[in-house]
C-alpha positions in Angstrom: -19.0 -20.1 46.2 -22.3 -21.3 45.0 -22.6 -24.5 43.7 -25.1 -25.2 40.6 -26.6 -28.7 38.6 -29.0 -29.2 35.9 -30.3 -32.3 37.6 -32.6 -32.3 40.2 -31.4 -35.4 41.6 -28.0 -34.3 42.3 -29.3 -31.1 44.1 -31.3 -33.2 46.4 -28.3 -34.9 47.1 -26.2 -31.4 47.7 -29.3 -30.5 50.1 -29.1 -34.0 51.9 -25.7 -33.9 52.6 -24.1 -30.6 52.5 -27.2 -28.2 53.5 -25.6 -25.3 54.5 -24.1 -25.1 50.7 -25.3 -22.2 48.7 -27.0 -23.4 45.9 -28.0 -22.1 42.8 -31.6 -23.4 41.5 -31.6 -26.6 39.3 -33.6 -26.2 36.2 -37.2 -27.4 37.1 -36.7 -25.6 40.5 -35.7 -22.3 38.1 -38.2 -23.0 35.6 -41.0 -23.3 38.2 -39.8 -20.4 40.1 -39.4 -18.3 37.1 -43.0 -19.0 35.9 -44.5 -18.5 39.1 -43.2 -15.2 39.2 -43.9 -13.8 36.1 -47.6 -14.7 36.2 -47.6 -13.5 39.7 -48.8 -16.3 41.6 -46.8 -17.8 43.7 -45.9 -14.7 46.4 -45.1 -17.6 49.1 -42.3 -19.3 47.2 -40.7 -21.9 49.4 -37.2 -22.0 47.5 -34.4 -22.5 49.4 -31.8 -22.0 46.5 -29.2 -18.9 46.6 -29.5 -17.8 42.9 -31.3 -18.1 39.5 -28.6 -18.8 36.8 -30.6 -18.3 34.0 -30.3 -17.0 30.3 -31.8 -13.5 29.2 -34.4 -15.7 27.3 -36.0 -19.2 27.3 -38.1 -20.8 24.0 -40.8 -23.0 25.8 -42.5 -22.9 22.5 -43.2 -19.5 22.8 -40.2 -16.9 23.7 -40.1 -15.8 27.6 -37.9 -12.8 28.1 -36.0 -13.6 31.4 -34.2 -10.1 31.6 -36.8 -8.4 33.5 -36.2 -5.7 35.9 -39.8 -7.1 37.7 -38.2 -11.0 37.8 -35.1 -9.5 39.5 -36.8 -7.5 41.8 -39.3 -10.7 42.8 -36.1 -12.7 42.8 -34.2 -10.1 45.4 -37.4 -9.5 47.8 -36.8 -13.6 48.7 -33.3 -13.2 48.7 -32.3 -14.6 45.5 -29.6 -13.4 43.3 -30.2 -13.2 39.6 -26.9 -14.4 37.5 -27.3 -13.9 34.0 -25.7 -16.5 31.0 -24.0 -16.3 29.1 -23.5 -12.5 28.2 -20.9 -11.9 25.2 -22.5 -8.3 24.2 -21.2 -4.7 25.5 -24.9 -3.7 25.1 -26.5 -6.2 27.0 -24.2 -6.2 29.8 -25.3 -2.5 30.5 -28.7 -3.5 30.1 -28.3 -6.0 32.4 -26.2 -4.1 35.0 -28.9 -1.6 34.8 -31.6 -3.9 35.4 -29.9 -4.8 38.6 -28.9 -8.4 38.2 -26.0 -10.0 40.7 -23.6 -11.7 38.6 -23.1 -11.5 34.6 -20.9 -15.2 33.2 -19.5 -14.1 30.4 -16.5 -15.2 27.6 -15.0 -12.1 27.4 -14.3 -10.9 31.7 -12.1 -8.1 29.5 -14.9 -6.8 27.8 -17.4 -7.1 31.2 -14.4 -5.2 33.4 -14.2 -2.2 31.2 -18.2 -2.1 30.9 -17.9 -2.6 34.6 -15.7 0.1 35.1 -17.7 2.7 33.7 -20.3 2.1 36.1 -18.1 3.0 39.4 
């Protein structure tokens, strides 16, 4: 089980009093991370979160494309699972599966078990 918050405040909270919680990264944590990352400059990251749950693309003004085989791969050398939100499309959940995420969140877990299934 990992447990995940929008808020900052509440995951200080979740790392004050339940710390050995797996945690997925609250937004600015994400955002920071995420950024970092792509530009390449933060190679020491100090994140103590369990997983990115993230969307396959974020509008800060301009469009960042979040599903990103080099992300993923940046995410897994510190241990971080990348979980992808929320994925409705047959086509982008083979993209994704491809890429190598951890997790897809989906509305339709029929759809994502037969794509699944064609992957054993």
């Amino acid at each position: 089980m990992v447990v995940g918050t929008f808020h900052d405040e509440i995951e200080t909270e979740l790392k004050a009093k339940y710390p050995d919680l797996l945690r997925g990264a609250p937004t600015g944590t994400a955002a920071g991370f995420i950024i970092t990352q792509l530009f390449g400059v933060n190679i020491f990251n100090g994140g103590d979160f369990a997983c990115l749950q993230i969307p396959t693309e974020y509008d800060v003004g301009i469009t960042l494309n979040l599903d990103r085989r080099d992300l993923i791969t940046r995410a897994h050398k510190r241990n971080i699972a990348v979980q992808y939100w929320t994925i409705n499309d047959e086509q982008e959940m083979r993209e994704l599966i491809e890429l190598g995420c951890d997790c897809i969140m989906t509305d339709d877990p029929i759809l994502l078990k037969r794509v699944l299934s064609e992957y054993k």
